[in-house]
NUTI-604206 format. One record per atom (N, C-alpha, C): x, y, z; atom name; residue in one letter; residue number from 1. Coordinates in nm, 3 decimals. Atoms other than C-alpha are relative to their C-alpha. Last residue first. Example, Ala and Ser with C-alpha at 12.3 -4.5 7.8 and 13.67 -1.06 7.14 Angstrom:
# NUTI-604206
-0.082/-0.119/-0.006/N/S/2
1.367/-0.106/0.714/CA/S/2
-0.077/0.109/0.073/C/S/2
0.089/-0.119/0.000/N/A/1
1.230/-0.450/0.780/CA/A/1
0.090/0.120/0.000/C/A/1
# end
This chain:
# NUTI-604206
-0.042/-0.149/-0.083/N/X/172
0.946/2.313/0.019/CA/X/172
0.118/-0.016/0.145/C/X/172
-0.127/0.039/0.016/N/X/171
0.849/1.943/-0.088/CA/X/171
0.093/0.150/-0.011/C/X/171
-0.103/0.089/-0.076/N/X/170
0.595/1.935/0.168/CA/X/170
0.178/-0.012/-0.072/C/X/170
-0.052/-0.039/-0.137/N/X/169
0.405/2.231/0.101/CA/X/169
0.111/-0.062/0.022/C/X/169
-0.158/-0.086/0.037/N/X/168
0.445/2.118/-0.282/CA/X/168
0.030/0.057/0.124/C/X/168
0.046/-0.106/-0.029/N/X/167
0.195/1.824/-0.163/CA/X/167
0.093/0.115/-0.024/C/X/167
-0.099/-0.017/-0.096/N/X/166
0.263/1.487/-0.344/CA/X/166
-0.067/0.179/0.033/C/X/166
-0.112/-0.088/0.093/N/X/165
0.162/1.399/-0.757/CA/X/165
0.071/0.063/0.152/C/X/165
-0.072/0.033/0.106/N/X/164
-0.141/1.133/-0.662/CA/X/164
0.187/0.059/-0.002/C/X/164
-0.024/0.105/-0.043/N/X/163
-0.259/1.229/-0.342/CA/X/163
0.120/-0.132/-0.100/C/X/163
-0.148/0.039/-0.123/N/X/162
-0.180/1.544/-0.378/CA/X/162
0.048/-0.108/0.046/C/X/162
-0.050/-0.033/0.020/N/X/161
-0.408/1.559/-0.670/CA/X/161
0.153/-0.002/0.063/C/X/161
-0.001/0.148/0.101/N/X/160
-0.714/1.345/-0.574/CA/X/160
0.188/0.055/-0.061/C/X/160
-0.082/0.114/-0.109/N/X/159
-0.678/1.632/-0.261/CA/X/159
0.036/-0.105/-0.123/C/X/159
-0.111/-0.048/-0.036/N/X/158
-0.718/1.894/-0.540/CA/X/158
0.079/-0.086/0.032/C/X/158
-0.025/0.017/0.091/N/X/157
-1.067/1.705/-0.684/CA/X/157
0.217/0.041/0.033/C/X/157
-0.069/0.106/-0.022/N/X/156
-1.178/1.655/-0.364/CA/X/156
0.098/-0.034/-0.162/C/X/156
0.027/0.032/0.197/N/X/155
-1.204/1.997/-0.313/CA/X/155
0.049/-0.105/-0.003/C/X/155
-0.173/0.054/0.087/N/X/154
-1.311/1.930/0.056/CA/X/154
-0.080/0.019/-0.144/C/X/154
0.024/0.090/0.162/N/X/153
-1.629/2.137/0.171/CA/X/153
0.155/-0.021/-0.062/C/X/153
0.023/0.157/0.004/N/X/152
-1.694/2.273/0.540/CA/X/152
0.026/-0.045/-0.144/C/X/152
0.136/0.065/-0.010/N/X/151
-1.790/2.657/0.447/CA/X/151
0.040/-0.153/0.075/C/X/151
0.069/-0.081/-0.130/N/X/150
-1.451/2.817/0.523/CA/X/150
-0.148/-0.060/0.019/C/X/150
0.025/-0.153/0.008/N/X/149
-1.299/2.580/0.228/CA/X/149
-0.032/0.081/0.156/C/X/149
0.155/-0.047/-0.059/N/X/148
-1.144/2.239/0.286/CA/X/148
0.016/0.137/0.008/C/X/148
0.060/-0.167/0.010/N/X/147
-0.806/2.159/0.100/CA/X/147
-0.148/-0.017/-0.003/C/X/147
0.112/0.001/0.099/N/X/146
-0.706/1.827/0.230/CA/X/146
0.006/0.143/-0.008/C/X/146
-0.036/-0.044/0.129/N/X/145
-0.345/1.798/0.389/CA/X/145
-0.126/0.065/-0.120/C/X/145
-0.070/-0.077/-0.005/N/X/144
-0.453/1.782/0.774/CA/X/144
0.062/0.049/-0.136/C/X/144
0.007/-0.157/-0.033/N/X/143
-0.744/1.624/0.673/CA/X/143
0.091/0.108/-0.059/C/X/143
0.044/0.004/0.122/N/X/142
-0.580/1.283/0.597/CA/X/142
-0.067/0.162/-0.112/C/X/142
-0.145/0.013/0.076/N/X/141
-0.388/1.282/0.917/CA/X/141
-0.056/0.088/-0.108/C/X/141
-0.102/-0.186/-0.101/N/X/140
-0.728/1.443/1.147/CA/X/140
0.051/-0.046/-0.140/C/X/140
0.052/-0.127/0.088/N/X/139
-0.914/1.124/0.909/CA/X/139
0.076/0.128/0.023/C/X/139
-0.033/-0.013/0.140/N/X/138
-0.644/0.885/1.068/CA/X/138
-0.073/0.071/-0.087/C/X/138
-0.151/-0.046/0.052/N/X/137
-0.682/1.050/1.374/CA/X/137
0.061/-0.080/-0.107/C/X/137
0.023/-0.128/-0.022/N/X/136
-1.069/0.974/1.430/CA/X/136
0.167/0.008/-0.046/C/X/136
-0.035/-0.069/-0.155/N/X/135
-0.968/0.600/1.299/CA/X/135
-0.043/0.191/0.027/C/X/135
-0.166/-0.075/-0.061/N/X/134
-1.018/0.480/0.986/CA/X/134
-0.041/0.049/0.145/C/X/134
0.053/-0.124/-0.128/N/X/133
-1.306/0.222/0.917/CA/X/133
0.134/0.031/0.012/C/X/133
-0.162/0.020/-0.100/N/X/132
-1.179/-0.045/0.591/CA/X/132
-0.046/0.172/0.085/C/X/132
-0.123/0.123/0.037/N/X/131
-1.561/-0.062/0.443/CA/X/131
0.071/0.014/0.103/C/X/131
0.010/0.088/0.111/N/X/130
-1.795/0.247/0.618/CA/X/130
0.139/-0.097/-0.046/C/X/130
0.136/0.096/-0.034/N/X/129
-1.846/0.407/0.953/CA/X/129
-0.001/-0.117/-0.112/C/X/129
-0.023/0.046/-0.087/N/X/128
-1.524/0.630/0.975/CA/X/128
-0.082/-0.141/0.090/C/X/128
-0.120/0.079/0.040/N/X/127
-1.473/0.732/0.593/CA/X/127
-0.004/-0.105/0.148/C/X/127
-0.029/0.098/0.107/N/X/126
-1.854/0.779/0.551/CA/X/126
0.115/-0.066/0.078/C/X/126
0.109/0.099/-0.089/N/X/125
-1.889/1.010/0.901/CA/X/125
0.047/-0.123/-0.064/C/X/125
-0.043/0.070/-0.108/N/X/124
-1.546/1.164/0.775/CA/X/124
-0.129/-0.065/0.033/C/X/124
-0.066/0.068/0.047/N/X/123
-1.760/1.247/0.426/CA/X/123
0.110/-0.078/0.114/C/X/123
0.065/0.122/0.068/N/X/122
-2.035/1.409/0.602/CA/X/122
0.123/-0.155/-0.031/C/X/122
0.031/0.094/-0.151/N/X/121
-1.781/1.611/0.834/CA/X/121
-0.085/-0.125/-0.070/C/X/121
-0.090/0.079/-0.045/N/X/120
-1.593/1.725/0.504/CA/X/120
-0.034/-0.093/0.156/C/X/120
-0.007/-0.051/-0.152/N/X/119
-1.905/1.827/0.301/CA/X/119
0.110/-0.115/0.049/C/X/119
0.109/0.072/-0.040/N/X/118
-1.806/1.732/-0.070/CA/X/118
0.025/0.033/0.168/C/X/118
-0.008/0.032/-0.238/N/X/117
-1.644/1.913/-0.287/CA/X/117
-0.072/-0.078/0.015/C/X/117
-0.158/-0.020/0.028/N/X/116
-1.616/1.934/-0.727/CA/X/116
0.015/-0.012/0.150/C/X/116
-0.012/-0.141/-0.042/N/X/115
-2.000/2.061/-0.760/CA/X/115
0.198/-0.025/-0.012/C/X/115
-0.115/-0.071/0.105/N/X/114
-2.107/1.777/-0.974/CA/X/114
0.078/0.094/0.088/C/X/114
0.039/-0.089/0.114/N/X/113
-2.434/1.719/-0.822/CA/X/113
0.100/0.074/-0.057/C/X/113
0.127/0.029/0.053/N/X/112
-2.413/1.381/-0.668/CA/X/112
0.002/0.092/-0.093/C/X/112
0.033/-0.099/0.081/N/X/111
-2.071/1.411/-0.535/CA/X/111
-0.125/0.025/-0.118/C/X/111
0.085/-0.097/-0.105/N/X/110
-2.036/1.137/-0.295/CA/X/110
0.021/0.172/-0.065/C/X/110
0.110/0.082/-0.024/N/X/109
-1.980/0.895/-0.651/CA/X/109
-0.080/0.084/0.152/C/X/109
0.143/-0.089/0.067/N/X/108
-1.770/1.196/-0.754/CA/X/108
-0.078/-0.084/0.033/C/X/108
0.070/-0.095/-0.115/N/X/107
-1.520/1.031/-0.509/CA/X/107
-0.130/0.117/-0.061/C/X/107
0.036/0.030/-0.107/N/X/106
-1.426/0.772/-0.658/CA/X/106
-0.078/0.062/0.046/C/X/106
0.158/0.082/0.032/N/X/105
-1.428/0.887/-1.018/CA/X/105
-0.028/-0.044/0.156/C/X/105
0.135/-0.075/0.037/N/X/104
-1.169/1.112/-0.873/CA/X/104
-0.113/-0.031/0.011/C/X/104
-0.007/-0.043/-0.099/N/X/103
-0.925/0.825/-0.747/CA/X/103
-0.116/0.141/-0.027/C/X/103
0.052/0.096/-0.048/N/X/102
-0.938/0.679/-1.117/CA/X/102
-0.073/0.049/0.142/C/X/102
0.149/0.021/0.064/N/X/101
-0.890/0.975/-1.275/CA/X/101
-0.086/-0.109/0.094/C/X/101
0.068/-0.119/-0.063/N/X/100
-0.562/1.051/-1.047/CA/X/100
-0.137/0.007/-0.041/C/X/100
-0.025/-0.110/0.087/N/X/99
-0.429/0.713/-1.156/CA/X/99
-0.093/0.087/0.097/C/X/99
0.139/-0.047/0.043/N/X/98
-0.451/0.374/-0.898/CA/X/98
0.016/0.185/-0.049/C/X/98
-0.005/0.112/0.160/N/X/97
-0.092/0.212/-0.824/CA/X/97
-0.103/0.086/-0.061/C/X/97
0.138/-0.030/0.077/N/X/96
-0.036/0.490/-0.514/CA/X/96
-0.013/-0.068/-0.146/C/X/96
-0.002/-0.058/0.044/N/X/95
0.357/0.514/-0.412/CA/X/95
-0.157/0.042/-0.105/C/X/95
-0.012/-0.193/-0.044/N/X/94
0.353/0.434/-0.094/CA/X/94
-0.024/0.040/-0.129/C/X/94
0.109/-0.044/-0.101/N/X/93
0.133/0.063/-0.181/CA/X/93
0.058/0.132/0.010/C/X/93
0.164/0.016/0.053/N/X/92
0.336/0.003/-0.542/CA/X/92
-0.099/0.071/0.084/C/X/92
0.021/-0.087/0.137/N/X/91
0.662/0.064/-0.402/CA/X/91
-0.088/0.027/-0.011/C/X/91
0.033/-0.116/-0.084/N/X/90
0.576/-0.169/-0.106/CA/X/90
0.033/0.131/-0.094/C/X/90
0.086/-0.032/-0.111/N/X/89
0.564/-0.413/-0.316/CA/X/89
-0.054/0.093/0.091/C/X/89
0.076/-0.073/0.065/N/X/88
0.841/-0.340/-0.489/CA/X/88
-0.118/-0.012/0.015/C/X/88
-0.015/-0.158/0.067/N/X/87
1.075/-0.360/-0.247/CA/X/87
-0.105/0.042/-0.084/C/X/87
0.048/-0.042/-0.159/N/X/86
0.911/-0.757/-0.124/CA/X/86
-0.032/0.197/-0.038/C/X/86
0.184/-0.020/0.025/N/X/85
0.958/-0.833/-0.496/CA/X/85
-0.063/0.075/0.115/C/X/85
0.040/-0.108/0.137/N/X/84
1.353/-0.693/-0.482/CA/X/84
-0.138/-0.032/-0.006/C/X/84
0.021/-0.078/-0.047/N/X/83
1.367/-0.910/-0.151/CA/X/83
-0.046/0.129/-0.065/C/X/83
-0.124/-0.055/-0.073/N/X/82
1.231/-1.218/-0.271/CA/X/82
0.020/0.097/0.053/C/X/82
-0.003/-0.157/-0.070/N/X/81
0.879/-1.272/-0.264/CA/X/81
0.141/0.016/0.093/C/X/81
-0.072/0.033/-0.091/N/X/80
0.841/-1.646/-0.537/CA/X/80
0.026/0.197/0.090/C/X/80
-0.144/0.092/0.006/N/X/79
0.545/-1.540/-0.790/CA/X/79
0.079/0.017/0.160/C/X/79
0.014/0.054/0.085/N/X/78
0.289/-1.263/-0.804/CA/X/78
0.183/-0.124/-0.051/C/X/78
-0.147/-0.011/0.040/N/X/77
0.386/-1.123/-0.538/CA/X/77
-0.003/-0.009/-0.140/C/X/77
-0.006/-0.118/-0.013/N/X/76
0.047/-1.036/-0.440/CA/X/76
0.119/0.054/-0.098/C/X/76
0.080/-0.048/0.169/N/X/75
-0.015/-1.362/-0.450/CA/X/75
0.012/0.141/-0.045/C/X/75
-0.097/0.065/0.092/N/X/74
0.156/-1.430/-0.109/CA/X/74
0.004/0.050/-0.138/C/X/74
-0.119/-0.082/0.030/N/X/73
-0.067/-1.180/0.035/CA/X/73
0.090/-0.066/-0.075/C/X/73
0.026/-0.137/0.070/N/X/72
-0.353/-1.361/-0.096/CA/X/72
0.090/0.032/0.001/C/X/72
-0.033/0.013/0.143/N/X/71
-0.214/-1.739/0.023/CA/X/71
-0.022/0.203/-0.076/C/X/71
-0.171/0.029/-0.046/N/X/70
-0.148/-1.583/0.421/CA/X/70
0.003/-0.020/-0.186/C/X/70
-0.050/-0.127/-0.011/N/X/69
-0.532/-1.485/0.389/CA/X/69
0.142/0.009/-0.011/C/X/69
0.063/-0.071/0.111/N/X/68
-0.656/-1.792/0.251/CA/X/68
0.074/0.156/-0.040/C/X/68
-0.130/0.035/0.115/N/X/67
-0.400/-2.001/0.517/CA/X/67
-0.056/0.109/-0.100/C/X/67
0.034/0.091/0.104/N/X/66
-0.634/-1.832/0.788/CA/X/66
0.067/-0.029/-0.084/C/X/66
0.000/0.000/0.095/N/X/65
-0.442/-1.702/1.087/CA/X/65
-0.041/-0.082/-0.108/C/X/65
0.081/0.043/0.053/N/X/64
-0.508/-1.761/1.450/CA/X/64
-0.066/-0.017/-0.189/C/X/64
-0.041/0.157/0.008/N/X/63
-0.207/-1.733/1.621/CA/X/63
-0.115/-0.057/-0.054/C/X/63
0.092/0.064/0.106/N/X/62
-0.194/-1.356/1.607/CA/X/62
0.046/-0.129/-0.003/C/X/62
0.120/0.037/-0.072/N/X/61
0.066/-1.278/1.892/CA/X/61
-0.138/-0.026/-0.103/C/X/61
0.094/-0.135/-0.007/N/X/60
0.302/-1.088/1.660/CA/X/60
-0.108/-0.016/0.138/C/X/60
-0.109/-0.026/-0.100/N/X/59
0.518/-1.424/1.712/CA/X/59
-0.060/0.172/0.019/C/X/59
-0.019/0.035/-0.107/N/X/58
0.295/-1.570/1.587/CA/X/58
0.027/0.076/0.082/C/X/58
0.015/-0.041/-0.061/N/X/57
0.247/-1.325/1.256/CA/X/57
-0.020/-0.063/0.181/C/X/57
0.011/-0.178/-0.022/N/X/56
0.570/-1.373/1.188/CA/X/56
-0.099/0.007/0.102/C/X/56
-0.068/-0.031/-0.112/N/X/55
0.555/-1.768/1.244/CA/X/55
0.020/0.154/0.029/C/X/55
0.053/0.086/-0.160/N/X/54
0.276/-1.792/1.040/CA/X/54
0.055/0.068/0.094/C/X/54
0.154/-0.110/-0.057/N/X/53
0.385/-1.552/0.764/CA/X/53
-0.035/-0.045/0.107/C/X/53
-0.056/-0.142/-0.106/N/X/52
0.708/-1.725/0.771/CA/X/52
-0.063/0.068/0.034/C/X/52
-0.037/0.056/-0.171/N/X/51
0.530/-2.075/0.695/CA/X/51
0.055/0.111/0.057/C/X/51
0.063/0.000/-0.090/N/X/50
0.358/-1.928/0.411/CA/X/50
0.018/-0.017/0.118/C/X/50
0.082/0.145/0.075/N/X/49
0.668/-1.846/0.214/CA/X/49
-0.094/0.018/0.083/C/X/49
0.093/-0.017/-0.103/N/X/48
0.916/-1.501/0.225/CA/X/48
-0.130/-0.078/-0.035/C/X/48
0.081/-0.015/0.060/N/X/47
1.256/-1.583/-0.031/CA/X/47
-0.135/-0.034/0.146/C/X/47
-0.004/-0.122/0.056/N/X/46
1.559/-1.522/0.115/CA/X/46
-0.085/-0.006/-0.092/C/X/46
-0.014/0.048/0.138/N/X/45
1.612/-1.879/0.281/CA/X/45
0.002/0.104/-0.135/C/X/45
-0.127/-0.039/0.091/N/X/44
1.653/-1.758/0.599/CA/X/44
0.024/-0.013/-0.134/C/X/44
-0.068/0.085/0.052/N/X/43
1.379/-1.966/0.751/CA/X/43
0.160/0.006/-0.050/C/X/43
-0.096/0.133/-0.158/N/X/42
1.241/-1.707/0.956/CA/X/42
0.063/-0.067/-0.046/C/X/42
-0.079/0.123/0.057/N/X/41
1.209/-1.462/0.642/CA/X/41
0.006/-0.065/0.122/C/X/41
0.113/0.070/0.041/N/X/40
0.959/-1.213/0.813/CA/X/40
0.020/-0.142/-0.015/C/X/40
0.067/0.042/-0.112/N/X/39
1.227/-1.068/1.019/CA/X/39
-0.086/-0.084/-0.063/C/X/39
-0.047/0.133/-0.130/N/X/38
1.462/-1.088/0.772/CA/X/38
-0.054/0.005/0.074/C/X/38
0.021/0.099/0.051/N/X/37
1.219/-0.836/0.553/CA/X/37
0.084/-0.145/0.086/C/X/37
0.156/0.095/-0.050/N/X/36
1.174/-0.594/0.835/CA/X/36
-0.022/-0.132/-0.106/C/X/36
0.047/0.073/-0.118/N/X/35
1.536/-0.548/0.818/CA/X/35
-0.110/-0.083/0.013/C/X/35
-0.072/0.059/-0.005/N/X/34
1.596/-0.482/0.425/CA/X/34
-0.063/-0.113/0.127/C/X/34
0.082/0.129/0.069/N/X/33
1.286/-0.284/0.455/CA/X/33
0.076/-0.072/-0.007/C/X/33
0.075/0.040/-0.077/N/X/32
1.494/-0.065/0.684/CA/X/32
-0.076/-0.091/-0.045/C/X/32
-0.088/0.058/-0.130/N/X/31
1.842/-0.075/0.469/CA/X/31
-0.162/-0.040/0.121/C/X/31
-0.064/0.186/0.047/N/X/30
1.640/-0.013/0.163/CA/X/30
0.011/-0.072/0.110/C/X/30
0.149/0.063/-0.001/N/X/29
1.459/0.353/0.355/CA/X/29
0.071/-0.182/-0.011/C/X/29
0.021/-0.013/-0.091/N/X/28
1.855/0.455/0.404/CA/X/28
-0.169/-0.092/0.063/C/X/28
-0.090/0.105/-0.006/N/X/27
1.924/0.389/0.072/CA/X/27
-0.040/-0.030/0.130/C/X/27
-0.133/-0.065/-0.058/N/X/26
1.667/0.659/-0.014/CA/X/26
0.093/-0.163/0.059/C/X/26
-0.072/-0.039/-0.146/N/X/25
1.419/0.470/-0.226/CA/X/25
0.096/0.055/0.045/C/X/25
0.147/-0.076/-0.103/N/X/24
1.223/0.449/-0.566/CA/X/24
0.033/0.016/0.101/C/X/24
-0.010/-0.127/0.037/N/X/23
1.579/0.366/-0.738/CA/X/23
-0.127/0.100/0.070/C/X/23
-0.104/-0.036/-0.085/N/X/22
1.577/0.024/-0.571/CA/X/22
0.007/0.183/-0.006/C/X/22
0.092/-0.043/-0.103/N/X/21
1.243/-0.063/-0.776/CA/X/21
0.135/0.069/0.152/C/X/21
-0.008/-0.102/-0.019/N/X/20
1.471/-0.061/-1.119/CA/X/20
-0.124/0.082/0.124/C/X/20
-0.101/-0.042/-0.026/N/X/19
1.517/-0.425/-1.081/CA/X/19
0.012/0.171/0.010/C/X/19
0.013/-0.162/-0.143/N/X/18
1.120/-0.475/-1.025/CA/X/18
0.154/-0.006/-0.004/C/X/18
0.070/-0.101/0.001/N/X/17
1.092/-0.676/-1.379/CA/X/17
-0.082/0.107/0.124/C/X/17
0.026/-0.093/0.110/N/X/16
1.382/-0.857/-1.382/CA/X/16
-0.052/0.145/-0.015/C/X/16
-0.096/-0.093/-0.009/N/X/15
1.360/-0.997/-1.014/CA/X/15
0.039/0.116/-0.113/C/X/15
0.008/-0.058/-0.084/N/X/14
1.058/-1.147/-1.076/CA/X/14
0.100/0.107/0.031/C/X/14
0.115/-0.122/0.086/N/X/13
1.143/-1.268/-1.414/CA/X/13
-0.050/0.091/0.077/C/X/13
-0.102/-0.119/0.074/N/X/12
1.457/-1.421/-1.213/CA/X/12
-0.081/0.075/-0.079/C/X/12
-0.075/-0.126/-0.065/N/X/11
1.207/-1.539/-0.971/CA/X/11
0.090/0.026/-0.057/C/X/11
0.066/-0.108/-0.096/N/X/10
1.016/-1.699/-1.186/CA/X/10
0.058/0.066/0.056/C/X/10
0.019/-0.098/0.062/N/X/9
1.272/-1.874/-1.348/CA/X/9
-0.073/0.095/-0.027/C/X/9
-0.108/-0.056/0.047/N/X/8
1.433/-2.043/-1.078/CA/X/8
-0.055/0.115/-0.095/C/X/8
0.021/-0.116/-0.048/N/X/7
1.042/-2.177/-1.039/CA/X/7
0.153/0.057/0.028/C/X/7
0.122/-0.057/0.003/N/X/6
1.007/-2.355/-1.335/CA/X/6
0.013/0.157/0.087/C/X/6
-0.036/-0.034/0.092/N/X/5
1.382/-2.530/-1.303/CA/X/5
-0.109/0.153/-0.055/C/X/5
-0.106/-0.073/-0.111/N/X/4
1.272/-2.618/-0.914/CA/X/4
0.036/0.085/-0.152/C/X/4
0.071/-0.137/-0.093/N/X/3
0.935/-2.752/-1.145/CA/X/3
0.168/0.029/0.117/C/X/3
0.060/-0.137/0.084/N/X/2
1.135/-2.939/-1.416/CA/X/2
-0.047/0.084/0.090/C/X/2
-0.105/-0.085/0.053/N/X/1
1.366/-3.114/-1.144/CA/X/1
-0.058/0.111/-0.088/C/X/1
# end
């Protein structure tokens, strides 16, 4: 009885502190995460457990899933992943957790001598050979917003900018 009591009040601290994660979306967006969250839920129960991850990704055709990997995302939640945790969740990933300093310092590490760029074919070799590999058309995407000069050279300091605060092209 103490632990159902335990975790009741997790997820109302959960819920608490992402109630104003509804306001980060068009209603329209809600209604689709809404969906993809009952898909996950198999159980119905309105909270998303290891066993729905399974059967999700089953039914994805992945049938080989490590529990390790199924516990991380769980963890993520930090606690029970109702639908307001689920929302803010994905909050967090569109809307960039990591500061514009932060995302800088990144990238001065392929900036040896300060300059503020960095060759943009070099740096696709990096993005397409190294850690999480993107795709030739997920660099194009990534590109397509960067400010590269006539020489070859993202300001990566700009992009750290758009990435953060949004492109004013876009909100034109």
């Amino acid at each position: 009885m103490a632990s159902k009591k335990a975790a009741n009040r997790r997820q109302r601290g959960a819920q608490k502190a992402c109630s104003n994660v509804f306001s980060m979306f068009e209603q329209s967006q809600i209604q689709e995460f809404k969906e993809a969250f009952g898909c996950i839920d198999q159980d119905r129960d309105g909270v998303i457990k290891k066993q729905d991850l399974k059967e999700t990704y089953g039914q994805l055709g992945k049938l080989n899933v490590n529990d390790e990997e199924l516990e991380e995302m769980l963890n993520e939640g930090k606690g029970p992943i109702n639908f307001t945790v689920f929302l803010s969740l994905f909050g967090e990933k569109l809307n960039g957790t990591d500061p514009e300093e932060t995302i800088v310092a990144a990238f001065k590490l392929f900036d040896p001598n300060a300059t503020g760029s960095i060759n943009k074919d070099e740096f696709r070799r990096l993005l397409m050979n190294q850690a999480d590999k993107f795709t030739g058309e997920e660099v194009d995407q990534a590109f397509a917003v960067a400010p590269i000069d006539v020489a070859g050279n993202l300001d990566y300091k700009s992009l750290c900018y758009i990435i953060t605060h949004g492109d004013e092209k876009e909100d034109s």
